[in-house]
BAGUDO-240197 format. One record per atom (N, C-alpha, C): residue in one letter; x, y, z. Coordinates in steps of 0.05 Angstrom, whole numbers, plus 5000, padded with zeros to 4 digits. Each point is the difference from the previous one (the first is absolute). Layout:
BEGIN
AXYZ/...
// end
This chain:
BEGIN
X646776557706/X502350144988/X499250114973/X500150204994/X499650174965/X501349794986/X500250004976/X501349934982/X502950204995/X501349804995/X504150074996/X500650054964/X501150265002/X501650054967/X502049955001/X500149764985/X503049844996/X501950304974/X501650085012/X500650274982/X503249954990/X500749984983/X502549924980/X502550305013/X502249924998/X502750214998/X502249884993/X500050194978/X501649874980/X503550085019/X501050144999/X503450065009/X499649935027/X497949955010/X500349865028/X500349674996/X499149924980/X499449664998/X498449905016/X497350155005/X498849925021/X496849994990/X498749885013/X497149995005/X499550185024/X498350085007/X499050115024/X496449975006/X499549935021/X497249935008/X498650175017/X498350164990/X498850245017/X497549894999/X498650015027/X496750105011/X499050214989/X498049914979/X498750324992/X498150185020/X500349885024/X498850265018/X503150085019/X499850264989/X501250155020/X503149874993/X501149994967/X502749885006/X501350335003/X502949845010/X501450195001/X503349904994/X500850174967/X502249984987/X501649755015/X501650175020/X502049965011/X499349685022/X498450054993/X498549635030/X497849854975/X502049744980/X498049874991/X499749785019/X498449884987/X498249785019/X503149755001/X500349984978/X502749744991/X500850094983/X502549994990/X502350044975/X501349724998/X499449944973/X502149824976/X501750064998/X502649915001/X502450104995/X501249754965/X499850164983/X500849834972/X502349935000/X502350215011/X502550044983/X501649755002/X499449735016/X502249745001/X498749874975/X496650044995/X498249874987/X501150104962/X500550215008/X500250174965/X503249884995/X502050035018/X502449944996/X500749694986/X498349875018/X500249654990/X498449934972/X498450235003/X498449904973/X501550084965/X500650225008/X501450254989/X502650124998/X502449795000/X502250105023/X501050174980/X500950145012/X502950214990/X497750304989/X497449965007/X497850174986/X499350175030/X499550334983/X498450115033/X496750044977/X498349965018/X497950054992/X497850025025/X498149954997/X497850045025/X496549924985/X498850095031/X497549844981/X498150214991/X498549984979/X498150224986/X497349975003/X498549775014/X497350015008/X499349695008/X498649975014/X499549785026/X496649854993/X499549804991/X496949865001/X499749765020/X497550025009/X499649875021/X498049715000/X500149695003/X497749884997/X500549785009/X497949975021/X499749715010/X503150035024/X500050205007/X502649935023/X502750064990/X499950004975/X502650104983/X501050194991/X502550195009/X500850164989/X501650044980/X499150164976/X501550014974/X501050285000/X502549934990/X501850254995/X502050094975/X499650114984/X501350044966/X502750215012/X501049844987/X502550085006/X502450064972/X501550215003/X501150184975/X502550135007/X501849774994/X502950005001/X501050164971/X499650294990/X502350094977/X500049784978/X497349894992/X499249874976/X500349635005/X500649945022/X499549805009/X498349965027/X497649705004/X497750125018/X498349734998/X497350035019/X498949784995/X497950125027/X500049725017/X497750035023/X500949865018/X500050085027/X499849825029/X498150015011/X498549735014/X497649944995/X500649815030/X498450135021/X500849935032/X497250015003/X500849715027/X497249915006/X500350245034/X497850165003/X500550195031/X499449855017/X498749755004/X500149825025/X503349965002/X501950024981/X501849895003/X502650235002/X499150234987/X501450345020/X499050115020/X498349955014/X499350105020/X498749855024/X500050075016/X502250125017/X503049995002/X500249684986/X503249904999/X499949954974/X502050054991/X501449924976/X500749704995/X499049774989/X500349805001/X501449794962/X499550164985/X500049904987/X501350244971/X501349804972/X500050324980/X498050034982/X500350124980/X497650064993/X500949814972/X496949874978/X500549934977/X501650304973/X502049874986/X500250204983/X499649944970/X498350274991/X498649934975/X501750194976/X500849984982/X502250044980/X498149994977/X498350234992/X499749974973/X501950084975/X499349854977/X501650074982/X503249784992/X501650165002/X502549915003/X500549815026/X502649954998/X501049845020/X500450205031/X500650224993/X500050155019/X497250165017/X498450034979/X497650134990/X499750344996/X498450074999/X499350264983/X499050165038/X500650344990/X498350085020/X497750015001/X499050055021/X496649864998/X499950285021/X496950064990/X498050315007/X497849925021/X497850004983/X496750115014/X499349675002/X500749765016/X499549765000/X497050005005/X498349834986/X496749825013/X499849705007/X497549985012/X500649745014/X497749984974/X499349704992/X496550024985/X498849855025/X497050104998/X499250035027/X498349645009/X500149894978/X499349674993/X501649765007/X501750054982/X502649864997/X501550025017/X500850275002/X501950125027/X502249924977/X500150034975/X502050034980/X502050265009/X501650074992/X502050215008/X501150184971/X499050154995/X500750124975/X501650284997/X503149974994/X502250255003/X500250134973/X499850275003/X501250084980/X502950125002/X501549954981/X502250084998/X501250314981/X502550015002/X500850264983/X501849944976/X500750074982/X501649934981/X502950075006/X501549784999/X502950135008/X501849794979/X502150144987/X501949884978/X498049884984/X501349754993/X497849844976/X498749805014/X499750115020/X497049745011/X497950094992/X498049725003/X497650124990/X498250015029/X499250234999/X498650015027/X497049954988/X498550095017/X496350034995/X498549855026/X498749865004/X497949985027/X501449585004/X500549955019/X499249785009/X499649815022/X499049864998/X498449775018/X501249815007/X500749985042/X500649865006/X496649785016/X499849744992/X497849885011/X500249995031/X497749945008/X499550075032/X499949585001/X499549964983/X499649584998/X503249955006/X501650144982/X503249965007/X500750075020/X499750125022/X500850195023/X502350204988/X498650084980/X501750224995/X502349994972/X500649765004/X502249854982/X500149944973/X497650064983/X499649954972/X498950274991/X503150044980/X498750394991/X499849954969/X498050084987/X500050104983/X499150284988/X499650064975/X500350204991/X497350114985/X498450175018/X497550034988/X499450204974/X502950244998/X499250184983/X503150084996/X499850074973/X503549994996/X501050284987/X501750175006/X500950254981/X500150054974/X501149784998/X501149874979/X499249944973/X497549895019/X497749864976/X497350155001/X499950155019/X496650055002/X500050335008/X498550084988/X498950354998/X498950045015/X498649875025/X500150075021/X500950115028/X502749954987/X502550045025/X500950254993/X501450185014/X501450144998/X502550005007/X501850175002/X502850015017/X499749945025/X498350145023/X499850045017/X497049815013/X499949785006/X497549815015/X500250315025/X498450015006/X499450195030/X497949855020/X497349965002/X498449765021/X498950014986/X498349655022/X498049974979/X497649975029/X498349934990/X497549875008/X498249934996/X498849755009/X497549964995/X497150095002/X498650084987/X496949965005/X498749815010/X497450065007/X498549785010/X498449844979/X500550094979/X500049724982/X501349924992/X503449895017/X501449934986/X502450104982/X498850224986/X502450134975/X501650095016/X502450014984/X503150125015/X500550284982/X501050185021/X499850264987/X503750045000/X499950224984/X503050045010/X500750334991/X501350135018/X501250304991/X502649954984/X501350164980/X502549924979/X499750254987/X502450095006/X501450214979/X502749924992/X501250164978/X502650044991/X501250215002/X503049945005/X501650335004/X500550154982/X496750175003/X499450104983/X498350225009/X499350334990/X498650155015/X497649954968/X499849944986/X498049984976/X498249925018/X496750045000/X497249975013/X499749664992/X500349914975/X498949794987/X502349745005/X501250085015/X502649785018/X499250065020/X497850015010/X498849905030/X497249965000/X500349685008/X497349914994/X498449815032/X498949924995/X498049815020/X499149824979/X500249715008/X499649764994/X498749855014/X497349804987/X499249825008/X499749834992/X500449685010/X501249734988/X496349935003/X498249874984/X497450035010/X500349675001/X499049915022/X499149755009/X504049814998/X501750205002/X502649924999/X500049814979/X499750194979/X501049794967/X501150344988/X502449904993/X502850205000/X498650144972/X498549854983/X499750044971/X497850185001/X499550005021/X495750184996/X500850215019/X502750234998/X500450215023/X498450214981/X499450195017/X498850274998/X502350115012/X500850314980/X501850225015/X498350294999/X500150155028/X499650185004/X501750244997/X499650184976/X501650194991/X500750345016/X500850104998/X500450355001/X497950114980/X498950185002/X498050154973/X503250225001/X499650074963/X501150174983/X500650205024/X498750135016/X499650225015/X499749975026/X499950195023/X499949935029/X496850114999/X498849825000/X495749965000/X499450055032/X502049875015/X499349915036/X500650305011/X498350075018/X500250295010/X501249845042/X502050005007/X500549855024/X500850295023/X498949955019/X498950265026/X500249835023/X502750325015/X501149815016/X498050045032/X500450025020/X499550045026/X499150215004/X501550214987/X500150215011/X498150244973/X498349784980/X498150084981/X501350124975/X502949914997/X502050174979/X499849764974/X498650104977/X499749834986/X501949904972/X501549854994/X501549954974/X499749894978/X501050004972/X498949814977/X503149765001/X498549824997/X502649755004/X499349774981/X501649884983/X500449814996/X498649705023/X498149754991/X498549885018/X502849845014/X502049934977/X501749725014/X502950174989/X502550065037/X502150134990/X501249845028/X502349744977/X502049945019/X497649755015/X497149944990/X498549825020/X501549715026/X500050095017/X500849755018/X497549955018/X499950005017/X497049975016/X498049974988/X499049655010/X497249964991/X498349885022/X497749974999/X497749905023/X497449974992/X498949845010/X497950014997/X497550045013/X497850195004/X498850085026/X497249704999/X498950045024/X497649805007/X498350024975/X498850304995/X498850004974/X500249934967/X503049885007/X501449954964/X501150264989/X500250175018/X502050224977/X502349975005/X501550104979/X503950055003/X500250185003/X502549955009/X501150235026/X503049944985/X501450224993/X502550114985/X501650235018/X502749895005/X501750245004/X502850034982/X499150244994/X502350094981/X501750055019/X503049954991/X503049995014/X499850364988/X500049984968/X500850324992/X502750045004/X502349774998/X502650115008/X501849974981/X500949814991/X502450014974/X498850044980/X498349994989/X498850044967/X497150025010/X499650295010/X497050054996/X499750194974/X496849875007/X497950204974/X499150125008/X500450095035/X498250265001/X502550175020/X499750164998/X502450265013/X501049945020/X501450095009/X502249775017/X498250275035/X499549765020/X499150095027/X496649964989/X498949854980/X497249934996/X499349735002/X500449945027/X499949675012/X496349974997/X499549814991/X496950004999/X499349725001/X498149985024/X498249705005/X497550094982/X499749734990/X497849894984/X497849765004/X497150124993/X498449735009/X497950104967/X499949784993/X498649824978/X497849875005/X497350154994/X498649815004/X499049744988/X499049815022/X499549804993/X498049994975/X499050215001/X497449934975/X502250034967/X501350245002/X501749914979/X501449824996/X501049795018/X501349865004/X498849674991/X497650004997/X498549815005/X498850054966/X499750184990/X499250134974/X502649914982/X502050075005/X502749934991/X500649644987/X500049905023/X500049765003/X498149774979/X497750105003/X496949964988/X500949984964/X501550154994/X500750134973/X503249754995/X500349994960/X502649845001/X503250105005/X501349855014/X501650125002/X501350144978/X501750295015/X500650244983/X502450105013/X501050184988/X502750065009/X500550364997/X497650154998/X499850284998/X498250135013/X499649915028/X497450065013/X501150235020/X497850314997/X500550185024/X498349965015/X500250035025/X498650025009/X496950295010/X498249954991/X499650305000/X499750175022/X500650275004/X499750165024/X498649995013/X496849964992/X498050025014/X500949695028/X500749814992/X501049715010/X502149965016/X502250305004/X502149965017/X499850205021/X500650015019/X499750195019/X503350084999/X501450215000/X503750015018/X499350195021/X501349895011/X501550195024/X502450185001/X501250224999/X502550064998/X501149965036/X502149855001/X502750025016/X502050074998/X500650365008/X501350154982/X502549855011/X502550014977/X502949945009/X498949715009/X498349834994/X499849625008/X501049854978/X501649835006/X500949784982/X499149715024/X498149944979/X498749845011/X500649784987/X499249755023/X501849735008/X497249834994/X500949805018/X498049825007/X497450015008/X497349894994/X497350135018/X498749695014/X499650075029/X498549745008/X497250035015/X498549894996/X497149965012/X500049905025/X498250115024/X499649845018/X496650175014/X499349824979/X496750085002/X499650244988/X499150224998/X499650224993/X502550194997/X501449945020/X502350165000/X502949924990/X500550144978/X502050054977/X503250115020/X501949814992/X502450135007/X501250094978/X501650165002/X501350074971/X502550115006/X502949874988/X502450045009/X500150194979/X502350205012/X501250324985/X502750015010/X501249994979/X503450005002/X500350294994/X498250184994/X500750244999/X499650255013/X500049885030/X499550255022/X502249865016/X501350215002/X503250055008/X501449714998/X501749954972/X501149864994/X501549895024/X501249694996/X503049975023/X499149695004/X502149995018/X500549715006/X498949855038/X499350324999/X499449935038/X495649964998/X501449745004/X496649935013/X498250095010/X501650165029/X498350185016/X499250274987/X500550094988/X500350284988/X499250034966/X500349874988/X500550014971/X497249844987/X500250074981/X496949844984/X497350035016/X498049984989/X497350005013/X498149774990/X498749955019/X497549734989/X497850135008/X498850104980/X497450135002/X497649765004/X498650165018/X496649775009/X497750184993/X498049904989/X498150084987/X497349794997/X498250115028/X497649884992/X498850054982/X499449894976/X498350044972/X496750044999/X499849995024/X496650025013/X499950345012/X502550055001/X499850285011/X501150214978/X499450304999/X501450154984/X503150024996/X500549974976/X503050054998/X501950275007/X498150185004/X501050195018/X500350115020/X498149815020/X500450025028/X501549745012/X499849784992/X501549745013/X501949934990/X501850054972/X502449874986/X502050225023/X501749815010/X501950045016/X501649865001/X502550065017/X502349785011/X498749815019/X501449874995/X499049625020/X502149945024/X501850204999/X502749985024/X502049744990/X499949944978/X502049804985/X501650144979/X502749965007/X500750194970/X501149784982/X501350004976/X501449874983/X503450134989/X500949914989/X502350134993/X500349934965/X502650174996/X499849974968/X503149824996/X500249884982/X498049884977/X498849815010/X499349974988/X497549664995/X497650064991/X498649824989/X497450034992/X497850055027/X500749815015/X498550035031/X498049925006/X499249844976/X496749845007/X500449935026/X498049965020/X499249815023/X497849834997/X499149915028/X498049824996/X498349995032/X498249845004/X498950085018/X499349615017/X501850195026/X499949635010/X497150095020/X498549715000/X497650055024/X500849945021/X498749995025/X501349905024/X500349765009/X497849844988/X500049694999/X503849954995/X501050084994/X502849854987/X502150025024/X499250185010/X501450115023/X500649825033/
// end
């Protein structure tokens, strides 16, 4: 059996499980149904889930009730085929907890690390529920509040393969220098590196069809990944507070050698990245979501090809072998997404199945 995209919908309250060969919209493999799960956790709240991580048999789901939120965190031996059991619920923050975005698993620990959004006077910023607790002991790895690393807006995060935790964060804000990329290096909150906007749009990003633009590197950043080789992989949303013209959705990859050059150096908090070191893509009219790996090939959710709420029809999840040209193979994958949500997915193997 291929490997399954566990794919998030938010006004549906649903998970959905598609075969990456040959899915088709309307026939996933299995659907999650949240809405008894969000209600009991969440009551009197409508919300849904914004992106899905996968490990060791476990499905994680961030979930974002209108400024209250957290994680449900289901074992799939135990949803599938039958429904047997509910899921653990994880509440960062407050008593109620915070909405939670771009969730990571750490890939050691199997630690669980949420970022949240700022809502009234809570203090949001990144935190850690332990995988030793089953889930049950949260604390608070990075705080709004207290630390210049956070912004308004946590968007995902992820890990590298050595470890460091990255994270996309802007503020509602269209200014270039309120949207950054963060990295926590060896996860000590105090030693982050931030990756800036340059003064100017330096990145020249060319779409499919060879039509080339000047853009801003990070506008609205949500989507992150990491490829086999160590580079990052960025998708700009470009939707409420972009820095680059509104219908200039643009994926991004970073190479590892800058990346690795970066790191090498003390932490800093004014770093561009230089042109020669980023490759963009333009996806004209893409507001881009979540990005997941499964071997070579890159999914990348777009809430911005034909907006709506219908599954079958609405949103697109673009597939892209990275071994092949970006102008003959980046296409539709026959999965769509809907809007809102962030839309991360994740990628179940078949073993789980």
């Amino acid at each position: 059996m291929a490997p399954i995209l566990c794919q998030p919908y938010f006004d549906d309250q649903q998970i959905r499980f598609y075969s990456t060969l040959g899915a088709i919209a309307s026939a996933p493999f299995f659907s999650l149904d949240l809405a008894s799960d969000i209600a009991a956790a969440w009551p009197g709240r409508t919300g849904g889930p914004n992106s899905v991580a996968v490990r060791n048999g476990k499905i994680f789901v961030s979930i974002d009730c209108n400024g209250q939120g957290g994680v449900l965190i289901y074992d799939f031996a135990e949803i599938f085929p039958i429904r047997t059991s509910d899921p653990i619920v994880v509440k960062p923050g407050p008593v109620n907890g915070l909405s939670s975005t771009g969730i990571a698993v750490e890939p050691v620990s199997g630690d669980l690390y949420i970022p949240t959004i700022v809502f009234g006077m809570e203090d949001a910023g990144v935190f850690v529920a332990s995988a030793a607790s089953n889930y049950t002991a949260i604390s608070q790895f990075s705080s709004f509040n207290s630390d210049n690393s956070v912004a308004e807006n946590c968007a995902n995060l992820a890990f590298d393969g050595k470890g460091n935790l990255w994270m996309t964060t802007f503020s509602p804000s269209a200014s270039p220098d309120e949207h950054f990329l963060i990295c926590y290096k060896g996860l000590d909150k105090s030693a982050y590196y931030k990756v800036v906007n340059s003064a100017t749009k330096i990145y020249v990003a060319t779409s499919q069809a060879g039509v080339a633009i000047n853009v801003h590197l990070l506008s609205g950043p949500e989507g992150i990944a990491f490829d086999a080789a160590g580079n990052l992989w960025l998708g700009n949303n470009n939707d409420d507070f972009p820095t680059n013209n509104a219908g200039e959705g643009t994926l991004v990859r970073i190479s590892a050698a800058y990346l690795n050059t970066l790191l090498a150096g003390t932490p800093a908090l004014d770093n561009v990245v230089p042109a020669a070191d980023a490759d963009v893509m333009s996806i004209p009219a893409g507001k881009l979501g979540g990005l997941e790996f499964d071997g070579s090939v890159i999914y990348i959710n777009d809430q911005g090809q034909s907006q709506g709420s219908d599954f079958t029809l609405n949103g697109t999840v673009w597939r892209w072998d990275i071994t092949k040209p970006f102008s003959t193979d980046f296409g539709e994958s026959g999965i769509h997404t809907t809007y809102p949500g962030n839309g991360a997915g994740a990628i179940l193997y078949p073993w789980f199945v």
